[in-house]
N, C-alpha and C positions, 0 to 999 in steps of 0.2 A: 504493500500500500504506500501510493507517495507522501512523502511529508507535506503537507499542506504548509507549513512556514515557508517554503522554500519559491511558493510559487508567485510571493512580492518581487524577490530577489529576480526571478527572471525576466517579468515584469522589465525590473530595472536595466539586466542584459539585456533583454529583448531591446530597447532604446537604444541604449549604447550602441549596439549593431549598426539598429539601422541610420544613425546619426553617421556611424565611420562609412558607410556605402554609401549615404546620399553624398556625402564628401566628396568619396571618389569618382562615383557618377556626372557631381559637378564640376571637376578636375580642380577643385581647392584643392588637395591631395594629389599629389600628382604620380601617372602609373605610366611605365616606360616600355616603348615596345622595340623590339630590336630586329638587327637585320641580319637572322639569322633562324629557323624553325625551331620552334618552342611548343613543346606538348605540357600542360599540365594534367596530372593524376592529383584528386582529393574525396572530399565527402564535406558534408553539414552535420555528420553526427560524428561522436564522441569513438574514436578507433573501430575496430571491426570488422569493414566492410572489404577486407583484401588490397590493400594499396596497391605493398610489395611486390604479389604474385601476379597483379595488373601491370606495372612497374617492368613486371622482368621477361612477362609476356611480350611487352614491347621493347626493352633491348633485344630480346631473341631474334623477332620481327626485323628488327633496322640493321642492326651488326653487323649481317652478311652486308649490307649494300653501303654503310654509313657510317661517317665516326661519330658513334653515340656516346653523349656524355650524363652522367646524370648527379642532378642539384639536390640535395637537399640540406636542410638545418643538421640533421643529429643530434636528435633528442636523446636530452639526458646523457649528452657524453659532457666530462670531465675538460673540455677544451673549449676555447672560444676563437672567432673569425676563421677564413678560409685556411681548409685543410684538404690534401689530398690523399685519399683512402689509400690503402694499401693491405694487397691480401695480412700481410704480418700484422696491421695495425692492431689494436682491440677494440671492443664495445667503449670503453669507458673512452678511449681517445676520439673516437668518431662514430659513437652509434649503433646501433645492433642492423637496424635494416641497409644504411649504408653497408655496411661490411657483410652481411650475408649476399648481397647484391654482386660485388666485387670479389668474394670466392667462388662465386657461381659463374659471373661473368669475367674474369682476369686479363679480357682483353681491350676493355675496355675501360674510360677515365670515369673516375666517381668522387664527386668533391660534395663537401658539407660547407656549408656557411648559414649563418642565423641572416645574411643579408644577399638575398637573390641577387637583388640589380648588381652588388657591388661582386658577388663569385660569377655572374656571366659578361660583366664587363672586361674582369679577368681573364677568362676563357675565349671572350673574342680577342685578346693582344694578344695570345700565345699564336704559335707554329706547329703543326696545321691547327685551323681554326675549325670548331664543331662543325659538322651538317646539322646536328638537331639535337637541342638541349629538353629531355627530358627533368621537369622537375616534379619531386618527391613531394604528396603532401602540401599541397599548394591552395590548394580552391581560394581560402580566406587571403591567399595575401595577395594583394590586387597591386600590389607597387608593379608588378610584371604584368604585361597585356601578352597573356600565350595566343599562339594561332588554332590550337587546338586546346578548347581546356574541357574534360573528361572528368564527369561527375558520378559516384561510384554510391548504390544506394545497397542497403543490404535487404534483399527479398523477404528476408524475415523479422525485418523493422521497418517498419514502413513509416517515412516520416511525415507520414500525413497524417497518424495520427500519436506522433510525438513533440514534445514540449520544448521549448529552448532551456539549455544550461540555466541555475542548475536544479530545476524542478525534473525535466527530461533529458535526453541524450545532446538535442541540436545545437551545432554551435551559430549557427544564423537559421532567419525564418526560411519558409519551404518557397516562399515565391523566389530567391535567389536560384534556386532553378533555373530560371531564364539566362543565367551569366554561362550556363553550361551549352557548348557544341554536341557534345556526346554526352548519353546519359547509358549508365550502365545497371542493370541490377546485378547483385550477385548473390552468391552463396545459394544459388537457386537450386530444387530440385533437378535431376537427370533433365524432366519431361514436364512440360507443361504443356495445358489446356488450351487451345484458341482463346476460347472465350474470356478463360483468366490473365494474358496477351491482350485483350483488348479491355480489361475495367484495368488494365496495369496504362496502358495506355491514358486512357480519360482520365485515371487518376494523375498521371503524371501531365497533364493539358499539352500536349506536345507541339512546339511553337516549331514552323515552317524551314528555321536553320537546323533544326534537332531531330538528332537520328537516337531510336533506343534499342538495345541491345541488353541480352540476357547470358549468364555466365553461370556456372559450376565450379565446382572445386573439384580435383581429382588427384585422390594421394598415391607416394609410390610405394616401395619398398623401403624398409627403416633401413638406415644407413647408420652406419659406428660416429660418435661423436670425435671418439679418439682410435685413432684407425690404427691395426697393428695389435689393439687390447682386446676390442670387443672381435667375434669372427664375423667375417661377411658370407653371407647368406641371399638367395634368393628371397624369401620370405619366412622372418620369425615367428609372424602372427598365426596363431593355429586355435584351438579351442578349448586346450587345456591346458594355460599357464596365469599366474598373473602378471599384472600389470601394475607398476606404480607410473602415475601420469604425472609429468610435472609443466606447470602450464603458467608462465609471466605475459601473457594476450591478454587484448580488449575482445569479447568472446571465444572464451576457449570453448564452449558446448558444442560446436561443428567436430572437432577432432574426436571431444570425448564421444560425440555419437556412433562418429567409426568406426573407433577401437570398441565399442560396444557390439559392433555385429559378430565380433570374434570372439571377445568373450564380456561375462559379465562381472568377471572379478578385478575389479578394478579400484584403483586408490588414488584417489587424484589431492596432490599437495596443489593450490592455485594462489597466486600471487600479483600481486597488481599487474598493468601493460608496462613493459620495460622494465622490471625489477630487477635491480642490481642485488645478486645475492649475497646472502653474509652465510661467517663463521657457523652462527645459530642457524641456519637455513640447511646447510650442507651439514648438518648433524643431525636436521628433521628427519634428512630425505634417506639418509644410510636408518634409521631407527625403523624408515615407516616400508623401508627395504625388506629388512629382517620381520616383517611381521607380517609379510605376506607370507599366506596361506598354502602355495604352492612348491613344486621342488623347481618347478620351471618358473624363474622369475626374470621379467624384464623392466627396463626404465625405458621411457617414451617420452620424450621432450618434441618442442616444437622446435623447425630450423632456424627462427629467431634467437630461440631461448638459448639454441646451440653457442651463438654466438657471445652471448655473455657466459654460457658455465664452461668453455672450452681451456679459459686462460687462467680456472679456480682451478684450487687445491682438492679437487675432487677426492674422495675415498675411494678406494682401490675397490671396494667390492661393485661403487656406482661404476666407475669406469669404464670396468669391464663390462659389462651390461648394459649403457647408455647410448641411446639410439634416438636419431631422429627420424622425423616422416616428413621428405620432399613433401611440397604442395607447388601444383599446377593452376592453373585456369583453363577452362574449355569450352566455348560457344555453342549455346542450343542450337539446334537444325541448322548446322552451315552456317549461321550466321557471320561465320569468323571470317571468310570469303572477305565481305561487303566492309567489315571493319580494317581487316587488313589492305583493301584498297587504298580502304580512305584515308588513313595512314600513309601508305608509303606516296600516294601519288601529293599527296600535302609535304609531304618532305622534298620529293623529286622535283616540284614544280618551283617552291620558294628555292631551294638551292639551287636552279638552274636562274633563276632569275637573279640571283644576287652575283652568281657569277658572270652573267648578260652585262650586269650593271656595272661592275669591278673592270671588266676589259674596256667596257664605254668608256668610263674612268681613267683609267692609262691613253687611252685613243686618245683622248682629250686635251692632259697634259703634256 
């Protein structure tokens, strides 16, 4: 049940909002657009809705053709202004999602900065200059005018009937909708309904620039956290071991659902989104180890999570045993076709044109 105090307070937020958007709307506040392909990935509500896996979706997509780079802040690292990722780096130096980004992808550039305009102005002086700056996390911050900005809902929160910070999840109202080119839902069932496609549609009023699109999660094989300790295996998951779940996500319930169809003995230790864990933490999780019920026991982390417990003083019995689960994205009926066009031909077109412009440029002088 909600606190009912809390619903002046957003009241309050809810203002604040739209006070800093009519700003920018009015260009008092002023937002920079650059000459170079800019995708933004975000949401209106509070973590969840698959950033990351959206995020990494689209470096997979451009890398073969494009030097991809990707922005974001890095939350809750330990560091401030522009930093450039590095497989070696850690969570606490630069982030959890940066850095699992950059182990997945290592061939490509991935920088943090709490200040966009000021790490893509950087990124435009350097040698080679991007084809197309994806940024992390973005929706709210409007100092940047992306060419593609991609707004990401979770199917099983619907923020039409959710509240603004901090009575509900929303960090701005639902009509900011409109700032969105692409709207995506995610975490969707396999298969949906027509019909339920089209009250998703009228619910979302979809305006004449705006394309919407539906997404899945699709996990892989658990993978060793520390490789060389735990063994690799086709697949762990079977029907008679336990599990202890350990889960630092904004919605961990999608994963625990999974690991549910395999088995039901399950212990989930959960902890805020982006928990840095402690001495006392890593004492919980070797106790609540030992107290599972089976001879076959494993640990289950998420590949986030990997990336802060990877550079801890693990206990020798978690190590061995500690495994995360890849996650995917995957578009219902082919849709991923129609998005992936619209993607690359937005990159292919602004980056031909800027190089049109550049030789004009030189002709000139």
């Amino acid at each position: 049940m909600k606190k009912a105090f809390l619903y002046p307070l957003s009241l309050i937020f809810g203002l604040i909002v739209y006070l800093r958007n009519k700003l920018y709307d009015s260009k008092i506040f002023k937002s920079y657009e650059f000459d170079v392909p800019v995708i933004s990935i975000g949401n209106i509500t509070v973590g969840g809705t698959g950033k990351t896996p959206h995020t990494e979706y689209l470096v997979d997509l451009l890398r073969k053709q494009f030097n991809v780079v990707t922005v974001s802040r890095g939350y809750k690292r330990k560091t401030k202004g522009y930093k450039e990722v590095e497989v070696t780096s850690t969570a606490l130096e630069v982030g959890d999602e940066p850095l699992q980004i950059k182990n997945k992808f290592n061939d490509i550039q991935v920088v943090v900065d709490e200040k966009r305009v000021h790490a893509i102005n950087k990124l435009l002086s350097q040698d080679p200059v991007p084809d197309v700056i994806l940024l992390d996390d973005a929706y709210q911050h409007r100092s940047v005018i992306p060419g593609i900005n991609i707004l990401l809902i979770d199917y099983n929160r619907p923020i039409s009937t959710d509240w603004l910070l901090p009575y509900g999840r929303l960090r701005e109202g639902k009509m900011q909708e409109r700032r969105a080119n692409i709207i995506i839902y995610t975490k969707c069932p396999s298969e949906i309904k027509p019909i339920t496609r089209r009250l998703t549609m009228k619910e979302v009023h979809l305006r004449p620039y705006q394309s919407l699109y539906f997404t899945t999660m699709v996990y892989g094989d658990p993978v060793p956290v520390f490789p060389g300790e735990a063994p690799v295996v086709q697949s762990l998951l079977a029907g008679n071991q336990s599990i202890l779940l350990i889960v630092g996500i904004a919605g961990p319930e999608h994963i625990q659902k999974y690991l549910e169809s395999f088995t039901s003995d399950i212990t989930v230790l959960k902890f805020p989104d982006h928990h840095n864990y402690s001495a006392s933490d890593l004492n919980k999780m070797e106790q609540k180890f030992f107290e599972l019920s089976s001879e076959k026991k494993l640990v289950i982390t998420t590949e986030k999570d990997s990336m802060r417990l990877k550079d801890l003083d693990i206990p020798p019995v978690i190590r061995e045993n500690l495994y995360y689960i890849p996650l995917k994205i995957k578009f219902l009926d082919s849709e991923g076709k129609s998005f992936d066009e619209k993607i690359v031909n937005y990159v292919r077109e602004n980056k031909s044109n800027r190089e049109l412009h550049k030789r004009k440029g030189k002709k000139a002088n």
